[in-house]
C-alpha positions as CSV (number, residue, x, y, z in Angstrom):
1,X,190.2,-13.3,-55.0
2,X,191.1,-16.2,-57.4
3,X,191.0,-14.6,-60.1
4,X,193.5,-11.5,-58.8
5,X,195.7,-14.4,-57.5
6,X,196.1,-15.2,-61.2
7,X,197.2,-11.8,-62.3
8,X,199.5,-11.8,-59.4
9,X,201.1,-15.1,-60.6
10,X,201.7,-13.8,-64.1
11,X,203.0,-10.5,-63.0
12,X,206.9,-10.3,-63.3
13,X,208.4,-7.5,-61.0
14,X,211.8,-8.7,-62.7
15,X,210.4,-7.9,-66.2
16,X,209.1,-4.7,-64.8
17,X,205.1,-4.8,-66.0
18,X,201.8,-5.2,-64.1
19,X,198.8,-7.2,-64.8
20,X,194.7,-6.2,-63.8
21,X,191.8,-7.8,-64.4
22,X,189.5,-5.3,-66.2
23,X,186.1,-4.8,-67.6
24,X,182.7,-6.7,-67.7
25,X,184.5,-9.1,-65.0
26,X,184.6,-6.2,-62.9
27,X,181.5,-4.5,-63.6
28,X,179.7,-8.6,-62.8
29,X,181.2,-9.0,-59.2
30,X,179.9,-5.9,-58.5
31,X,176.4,-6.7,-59.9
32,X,176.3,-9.5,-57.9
33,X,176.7,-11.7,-61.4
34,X,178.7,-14.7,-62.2
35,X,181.3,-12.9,-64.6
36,X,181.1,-15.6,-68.2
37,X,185.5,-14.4,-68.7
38,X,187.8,-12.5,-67.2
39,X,190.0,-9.9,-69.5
40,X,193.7,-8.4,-67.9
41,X,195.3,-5.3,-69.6
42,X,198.9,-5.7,-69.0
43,X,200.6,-2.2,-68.3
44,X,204.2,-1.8,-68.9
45,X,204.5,-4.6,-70.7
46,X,205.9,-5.9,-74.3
47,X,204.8,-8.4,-77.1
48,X,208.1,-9.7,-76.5
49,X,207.9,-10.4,-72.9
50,X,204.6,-12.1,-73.2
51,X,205.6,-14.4,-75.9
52,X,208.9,-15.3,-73.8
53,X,206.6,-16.4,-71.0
54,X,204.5,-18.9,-73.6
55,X,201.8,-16.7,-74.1
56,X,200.4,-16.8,-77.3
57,X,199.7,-13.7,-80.0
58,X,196.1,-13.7,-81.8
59,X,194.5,-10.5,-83.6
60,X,196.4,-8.4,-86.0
61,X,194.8,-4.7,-85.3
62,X,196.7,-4.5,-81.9
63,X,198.3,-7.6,-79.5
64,X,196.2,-9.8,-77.4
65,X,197.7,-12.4,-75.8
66,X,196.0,-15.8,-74.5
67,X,197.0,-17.1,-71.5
68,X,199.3,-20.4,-71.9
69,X,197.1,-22.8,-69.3
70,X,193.9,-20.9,-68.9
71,X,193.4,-19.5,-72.3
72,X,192.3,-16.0,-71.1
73,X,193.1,-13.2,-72.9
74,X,195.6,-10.1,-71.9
75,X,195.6,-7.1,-73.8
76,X,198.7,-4.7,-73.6
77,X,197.2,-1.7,-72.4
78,X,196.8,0.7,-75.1
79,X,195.4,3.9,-76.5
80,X,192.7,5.0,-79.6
81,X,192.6,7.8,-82.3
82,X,190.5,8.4,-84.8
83,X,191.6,8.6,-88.1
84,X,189.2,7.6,-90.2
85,X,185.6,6.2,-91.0
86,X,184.4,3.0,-89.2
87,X,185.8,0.5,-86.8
88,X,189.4,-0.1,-88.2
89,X,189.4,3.8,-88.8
90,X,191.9,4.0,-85.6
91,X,195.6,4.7,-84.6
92,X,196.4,2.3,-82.0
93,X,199.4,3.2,-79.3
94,X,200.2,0.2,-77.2
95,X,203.7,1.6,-75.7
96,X,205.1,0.4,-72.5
97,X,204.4,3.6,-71.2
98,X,200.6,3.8,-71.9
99,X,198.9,4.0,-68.1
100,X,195.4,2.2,-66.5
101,X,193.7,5.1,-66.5
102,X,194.6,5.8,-69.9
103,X,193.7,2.5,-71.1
104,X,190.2,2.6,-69.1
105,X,189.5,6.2,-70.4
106,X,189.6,4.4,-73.9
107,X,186.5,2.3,-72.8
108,X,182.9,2.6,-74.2
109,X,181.0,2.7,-71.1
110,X,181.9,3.6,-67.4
111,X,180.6,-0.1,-65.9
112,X,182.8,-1.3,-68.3
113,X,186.0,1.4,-67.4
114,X,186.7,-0.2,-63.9
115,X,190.0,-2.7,-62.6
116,X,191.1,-4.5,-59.9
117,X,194.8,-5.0,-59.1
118,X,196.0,-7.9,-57.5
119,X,195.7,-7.0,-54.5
120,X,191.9,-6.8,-55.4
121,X,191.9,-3.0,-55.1
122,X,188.9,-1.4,-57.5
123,X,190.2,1.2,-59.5
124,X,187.6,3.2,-60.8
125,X,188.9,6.6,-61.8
126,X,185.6,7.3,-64.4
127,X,182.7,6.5,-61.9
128,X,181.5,3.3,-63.0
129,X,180.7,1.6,-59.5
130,X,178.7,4.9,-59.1
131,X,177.2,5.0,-62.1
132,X,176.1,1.0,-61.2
133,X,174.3,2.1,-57.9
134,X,172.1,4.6,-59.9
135,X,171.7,2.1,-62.8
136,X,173.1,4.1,-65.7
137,X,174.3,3.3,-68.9
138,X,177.0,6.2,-69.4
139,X,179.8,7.1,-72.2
140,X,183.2,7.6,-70.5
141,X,184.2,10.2,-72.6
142,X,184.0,12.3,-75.7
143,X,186.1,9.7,-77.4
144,X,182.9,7.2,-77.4
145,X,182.0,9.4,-80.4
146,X,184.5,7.8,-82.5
147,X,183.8,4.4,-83.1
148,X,180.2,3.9,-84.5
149,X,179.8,0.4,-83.1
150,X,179.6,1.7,-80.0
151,X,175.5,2.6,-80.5
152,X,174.9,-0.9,-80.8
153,X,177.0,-1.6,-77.7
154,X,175.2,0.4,-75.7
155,X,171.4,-0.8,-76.9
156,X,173.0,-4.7,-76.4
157,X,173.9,-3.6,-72.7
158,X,170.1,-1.7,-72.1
159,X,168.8,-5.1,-74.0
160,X,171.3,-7.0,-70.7
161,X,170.7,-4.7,-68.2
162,X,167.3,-3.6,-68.4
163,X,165.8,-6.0,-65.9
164,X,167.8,-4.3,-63.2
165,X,166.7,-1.4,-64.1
166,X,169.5,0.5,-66.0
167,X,168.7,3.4,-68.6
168,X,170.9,5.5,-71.1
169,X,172.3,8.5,-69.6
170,X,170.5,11.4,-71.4
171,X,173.8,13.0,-72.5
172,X,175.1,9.5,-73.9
173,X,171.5,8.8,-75.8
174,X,172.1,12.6,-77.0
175,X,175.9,11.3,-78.1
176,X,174.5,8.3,-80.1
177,X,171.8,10.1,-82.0
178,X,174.7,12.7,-83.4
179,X,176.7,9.8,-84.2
180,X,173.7,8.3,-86.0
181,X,173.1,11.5,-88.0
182,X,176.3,11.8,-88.8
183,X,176.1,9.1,-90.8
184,X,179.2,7.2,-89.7
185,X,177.1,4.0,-89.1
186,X,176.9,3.6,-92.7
187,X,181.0,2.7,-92.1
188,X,180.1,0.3,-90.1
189,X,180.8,-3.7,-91.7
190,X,177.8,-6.4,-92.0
191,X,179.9,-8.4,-89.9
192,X,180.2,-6.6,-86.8
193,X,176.3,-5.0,-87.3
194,X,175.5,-8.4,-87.2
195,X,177.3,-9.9,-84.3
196,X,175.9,-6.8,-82.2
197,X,172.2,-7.7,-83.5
198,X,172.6,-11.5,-82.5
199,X,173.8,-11.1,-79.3
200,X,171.3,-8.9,-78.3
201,X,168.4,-11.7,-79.0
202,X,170.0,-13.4,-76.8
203,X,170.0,-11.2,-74.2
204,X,167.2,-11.1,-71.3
205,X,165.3,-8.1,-72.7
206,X,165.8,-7.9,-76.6
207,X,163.2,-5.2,-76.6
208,X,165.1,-2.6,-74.8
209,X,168.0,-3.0,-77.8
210,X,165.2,-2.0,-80.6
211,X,163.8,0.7,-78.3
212,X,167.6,2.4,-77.6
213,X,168.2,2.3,-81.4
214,X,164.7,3.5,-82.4
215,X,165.3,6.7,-79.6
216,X,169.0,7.4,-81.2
217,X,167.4,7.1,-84.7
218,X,170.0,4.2,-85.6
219,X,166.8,1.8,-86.1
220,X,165.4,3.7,-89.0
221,X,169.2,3.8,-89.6
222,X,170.9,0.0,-90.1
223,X,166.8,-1.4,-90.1
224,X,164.5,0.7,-91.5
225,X,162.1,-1.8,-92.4
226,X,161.6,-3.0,-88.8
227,X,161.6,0.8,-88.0
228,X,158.6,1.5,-90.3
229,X,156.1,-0.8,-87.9
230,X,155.8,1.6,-85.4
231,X,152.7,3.5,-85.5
232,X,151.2,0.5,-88.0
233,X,147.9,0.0,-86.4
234,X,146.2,-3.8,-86.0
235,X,142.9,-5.3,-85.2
236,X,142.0,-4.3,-81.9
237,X,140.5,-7.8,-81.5
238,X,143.5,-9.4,-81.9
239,X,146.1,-7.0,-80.8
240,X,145.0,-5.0,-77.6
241,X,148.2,-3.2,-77.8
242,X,147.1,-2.2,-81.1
243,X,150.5,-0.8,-82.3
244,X,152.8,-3.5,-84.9
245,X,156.0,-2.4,-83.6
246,X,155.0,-2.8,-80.2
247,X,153.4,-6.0,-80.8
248,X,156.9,-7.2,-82.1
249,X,158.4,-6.1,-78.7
250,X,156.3,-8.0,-77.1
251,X,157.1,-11.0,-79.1
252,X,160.7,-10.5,-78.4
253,X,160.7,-10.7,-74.9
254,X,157.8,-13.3,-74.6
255,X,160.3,-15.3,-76.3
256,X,163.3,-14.5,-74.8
257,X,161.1,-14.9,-71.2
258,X,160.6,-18.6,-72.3
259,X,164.3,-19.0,-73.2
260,X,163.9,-19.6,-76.9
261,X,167.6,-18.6,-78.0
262,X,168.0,-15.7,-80.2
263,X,167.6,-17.8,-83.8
264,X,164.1,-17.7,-82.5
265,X,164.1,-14.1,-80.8
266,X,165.5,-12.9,-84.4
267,X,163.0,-14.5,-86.8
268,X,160.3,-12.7,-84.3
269,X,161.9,-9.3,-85.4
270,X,161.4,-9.5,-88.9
271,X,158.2,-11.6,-88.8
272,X,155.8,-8.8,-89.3
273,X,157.5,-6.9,-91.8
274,X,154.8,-7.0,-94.3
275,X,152.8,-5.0,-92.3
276,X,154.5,-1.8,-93.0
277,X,153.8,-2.9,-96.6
278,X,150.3,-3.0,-96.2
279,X,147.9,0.2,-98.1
280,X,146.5,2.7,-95.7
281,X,142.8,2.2,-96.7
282,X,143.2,-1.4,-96.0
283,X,144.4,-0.8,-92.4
284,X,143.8,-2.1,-89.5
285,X,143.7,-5.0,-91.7
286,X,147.1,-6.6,-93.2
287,X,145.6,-9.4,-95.6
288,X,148.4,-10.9,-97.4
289,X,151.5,-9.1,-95.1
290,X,153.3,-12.5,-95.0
291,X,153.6,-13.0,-98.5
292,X,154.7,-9.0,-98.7
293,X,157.0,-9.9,-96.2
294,X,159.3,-12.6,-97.1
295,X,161.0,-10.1,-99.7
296,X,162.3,-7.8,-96.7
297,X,163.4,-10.7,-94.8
298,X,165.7,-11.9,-97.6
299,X,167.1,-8.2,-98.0
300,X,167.7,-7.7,-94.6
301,X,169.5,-11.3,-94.3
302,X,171.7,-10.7,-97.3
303,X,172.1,-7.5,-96.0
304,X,173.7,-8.0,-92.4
305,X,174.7,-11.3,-93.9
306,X,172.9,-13.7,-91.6
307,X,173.9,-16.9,-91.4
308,X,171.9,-19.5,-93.1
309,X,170.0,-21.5,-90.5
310,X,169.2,-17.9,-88.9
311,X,167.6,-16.4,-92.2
312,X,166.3,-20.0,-93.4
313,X,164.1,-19.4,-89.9
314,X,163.1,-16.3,-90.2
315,X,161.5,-16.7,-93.5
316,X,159.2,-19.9,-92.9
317,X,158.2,-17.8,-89.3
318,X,157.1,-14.8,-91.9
319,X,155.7,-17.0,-94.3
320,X,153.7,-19.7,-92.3
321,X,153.1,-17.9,-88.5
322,X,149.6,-17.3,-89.0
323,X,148.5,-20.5,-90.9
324,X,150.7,-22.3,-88.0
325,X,147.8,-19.9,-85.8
326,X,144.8,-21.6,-87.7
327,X,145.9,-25.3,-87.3
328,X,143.5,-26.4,-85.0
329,X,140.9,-25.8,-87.9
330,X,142.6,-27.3,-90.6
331,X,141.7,-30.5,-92.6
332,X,144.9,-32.8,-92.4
333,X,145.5,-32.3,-96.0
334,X,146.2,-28.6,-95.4
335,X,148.2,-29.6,-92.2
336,X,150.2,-31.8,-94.3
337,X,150.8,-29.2,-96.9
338,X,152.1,-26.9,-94.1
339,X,154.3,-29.3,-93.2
340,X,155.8,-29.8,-96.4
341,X,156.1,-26.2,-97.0
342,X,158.5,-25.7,-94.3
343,X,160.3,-28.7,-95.0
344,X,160.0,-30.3,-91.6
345,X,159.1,-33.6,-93.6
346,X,162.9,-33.1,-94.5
347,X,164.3,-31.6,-91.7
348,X,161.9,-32.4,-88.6
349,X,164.4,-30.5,-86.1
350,X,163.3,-27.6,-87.2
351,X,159.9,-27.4,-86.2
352,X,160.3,-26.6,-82.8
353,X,162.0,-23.2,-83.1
354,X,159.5,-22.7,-85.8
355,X,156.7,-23.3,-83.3
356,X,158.8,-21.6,-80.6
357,X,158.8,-18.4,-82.7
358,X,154.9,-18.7,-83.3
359,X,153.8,-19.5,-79.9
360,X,155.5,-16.4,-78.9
361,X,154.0,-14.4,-81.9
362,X,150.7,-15.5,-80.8
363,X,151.2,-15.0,-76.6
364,X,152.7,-11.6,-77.4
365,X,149.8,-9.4,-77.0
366,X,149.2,-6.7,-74.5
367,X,147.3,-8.9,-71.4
368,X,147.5,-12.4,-73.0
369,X,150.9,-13.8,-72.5
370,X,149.6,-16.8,-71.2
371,X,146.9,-18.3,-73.4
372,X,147.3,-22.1,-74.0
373,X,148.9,-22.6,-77.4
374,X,147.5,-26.1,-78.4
375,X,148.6,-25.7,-81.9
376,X,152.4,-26.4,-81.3
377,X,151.0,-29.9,-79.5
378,X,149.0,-30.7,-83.0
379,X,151.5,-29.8,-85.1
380,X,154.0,-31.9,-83.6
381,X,152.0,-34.7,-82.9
382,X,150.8,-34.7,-86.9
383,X,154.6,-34.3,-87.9
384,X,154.9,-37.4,-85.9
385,X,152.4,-39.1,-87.3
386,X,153.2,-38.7,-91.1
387,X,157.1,-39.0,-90.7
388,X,155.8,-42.2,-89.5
389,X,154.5,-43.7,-92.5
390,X,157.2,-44.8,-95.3
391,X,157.0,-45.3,-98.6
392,X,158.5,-48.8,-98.1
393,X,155.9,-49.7,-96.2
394,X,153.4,-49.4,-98.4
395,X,151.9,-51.7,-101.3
396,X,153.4,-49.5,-104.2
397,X,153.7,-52.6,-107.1
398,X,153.1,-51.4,-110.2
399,X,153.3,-48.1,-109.4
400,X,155.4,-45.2,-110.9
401,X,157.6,-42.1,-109.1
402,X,154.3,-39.7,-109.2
403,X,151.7,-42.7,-107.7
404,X,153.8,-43.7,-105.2
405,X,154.5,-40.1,-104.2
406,X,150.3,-39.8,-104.5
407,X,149.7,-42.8,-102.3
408,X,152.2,-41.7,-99.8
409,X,150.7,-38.3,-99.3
410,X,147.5,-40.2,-99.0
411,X,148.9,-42.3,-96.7
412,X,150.3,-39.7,-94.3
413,X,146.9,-37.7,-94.9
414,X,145.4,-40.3,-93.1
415,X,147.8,-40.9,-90.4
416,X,147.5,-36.8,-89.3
417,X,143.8,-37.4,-89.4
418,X,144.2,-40.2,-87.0
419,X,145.9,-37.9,-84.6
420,X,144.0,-35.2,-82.2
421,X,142.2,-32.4,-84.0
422,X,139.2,-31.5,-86.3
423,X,137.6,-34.4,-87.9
424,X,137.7,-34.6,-91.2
């Protein structure tokens, strides 16, 4: 009711528009959810009037307006046409005379189609508080067909929803796989590909975005190399669930389960790439798929243009998982050369979404989620140990560059060993 209030406080009957909150706000109340931001179409309305009332003008494709003492954002309400390929291919008509429905009909998805006036009133002329009761994910109109971003959309809100049980709507999965085989996601820029991908590791179930794209083809489509793991058999011995691409949804929502942020969730998608890589007559075996690996993960990175701590993650993860695995058994020389090979000597921060990632890559198995996983506890406690020892501490007189770098190693080889784990 506060937040109706609002719109009613900003609505001018003298200036002749009308303002509604609209959208995921909307679609949250009625999920029972805390709503993260309200968004208000304003119908009727001009650029002209909102500016006179302090509001201020951001985004140049059509007029949004932020509020002037909460900062929320009002969109004039406005209509689509396609007019060409990708997201900015579009005619947009934001005329005083543009309606709600006509600005809902616009929307992706019919949750997402809904208002409230402010009187609190639901408006809900496509079905969307229906289409929430049966838990469907459904395409208000043939118009959804037209912007290509929207397949991602709808795999980030199954990756969202899927907990409370909400599915595609059959005709709307059929929608997405024509617009995936039409090609048009090719259009689509790194930029917005990329924001739709990192959001979704964030979201609850991360797996339920890669299975909606895989169904609609658009995983073989924008990540093909993630796409070729299913059907990539493993060691039964070590992977009940036998399958690699099913192995790395498990990984994805072990770690999201945990709460491990999507930097972490991401480097656990690309992590096994090199297993698609690996010759048929070696399989079920994949010696060497993390070396094979690290190539793809720098391709797809430069490809959706990740940024830099998010790619910089994802390739020690691919690199290093499975000696971070076999810690528990190594001498503190070797633990001391995995340590310098993922930098952590330099940058120490970084180790825990490392281990993060790994923990989950090692609980996500069909029927093991919750094996102990002492490694991360020795890992950390020999990072510890050797960031402990200094080079200024040491007796280093006479020495050169290259002995005292030898006596430091030595130094900190000794200092690991000193911690818990195999002797010697």
């Amino acid at each position: 009711r506060d937040a109706w209030m609002t719109a009613a406080d900003t609505t001018s009957a003298e200036m002749g528009y009308r303002v509604f909150l609209v959208g995921g706000a909307v679609r949250d109340a009625l999920l029972g959810r805390e709503p993260l931001e309200n968004d208000w179409v304003v119908v009727g309305g001009t650029p002209e009037q909102l500016l006179a009332k302090g509001y201020r003008q951001v985004g140049a494709d059509f007029p949004v307006f932020l509020h002037p003492e909460t900062g929320e954002e009002y969109a004039l309400a406005r209509t689509e046409r396609k007019r060409g390929h990708g997201y900015h291919g579009f005619e947009v008509d934001f005329d005083p005379g543009v309606t709600l429905e006509e600005d809902l009909q616009r929307r992706d998805l019919t949750i997402n189609a809904m208002a409230r006036d402010d009187a609190g009133q639901l408006i809900d002329p496509c079905g969307g508080a229906q289409d929430i009761e049966r838990r469907v994910l459904r395409h208000v109109s043939p118009a959804f067909g037209e912007d290509p971003l929207r397949v991602l959309r709808v795999a980030r809100f199954a990756a969202r929803f899927a907990g409370l049980g909400f599915r595609v709507h059959p005709d709307t999965l059929a929608l997405m796989t024509g617009m995936t085989a039409s090609g048009e996601l090719a259009h689509l820029a790194p930029e917005r590909v990329w924001a739709e991908i990192a959001g979704a590791m964030g979201e609850p179930t991360p797996s339920a975005f890669v299975n909606v794209l895989r169904e609609c083809g658009a995983l073989a489509a924008l990540l093909p190399e993630v796409d070729a793991l299913f059907g990539i058999p493993q060691p039964a011995r070590y992977h009940p669930e036998i399958d690699t691409g099913r192995h790395v949804l498990l990984t994805l929502d072990e770690a999201a389960r945990r709460e491990r942020g999507a930097r972490v969730v991401y480097a656990l998608l690309l992590h096994d790439l090199g297993k698609a890589l690996t010759p048929r007559d070696e399989w079920p075996s994949h010696v060497r798929h993390e070396q094979r690996g690290v190539p793809l993960v720098r391709d797809i990175c430069d490809r959706l243009r990740a940024p830099t701590a998010w790619r910089e993650l994802a390739l020690r993860v691919t690199a290093l998982h499975l000696r971070c695995h076999r810690s528990l058994e190594m001498k503190p020389a070797s633990i001391l050369k995995l340590l310098e090979e993922g930098d952590f000597l330099r940058r120490p921060d970084e180790l825990e979404p490392f281990l993060h990632a790994c923990e989950a890559d090692y609980r996500g198995r069909a029927g093991r989620q919750d094996r102990p996983y002492p490694q991360a506890q020795r890992l950390q406690a020999a990072l510890e140990a050797a960031l402990a020892v200094r080079a200024r501490d040491l007796d280093t007189e006479g020495l050169d560059g290259p002995a005292i770098g030898a006596r430091l190693r030595s130094a900190r080889i000794d200092a690991i060993a000193g911690t818990a784990g195999p002797a010697g």
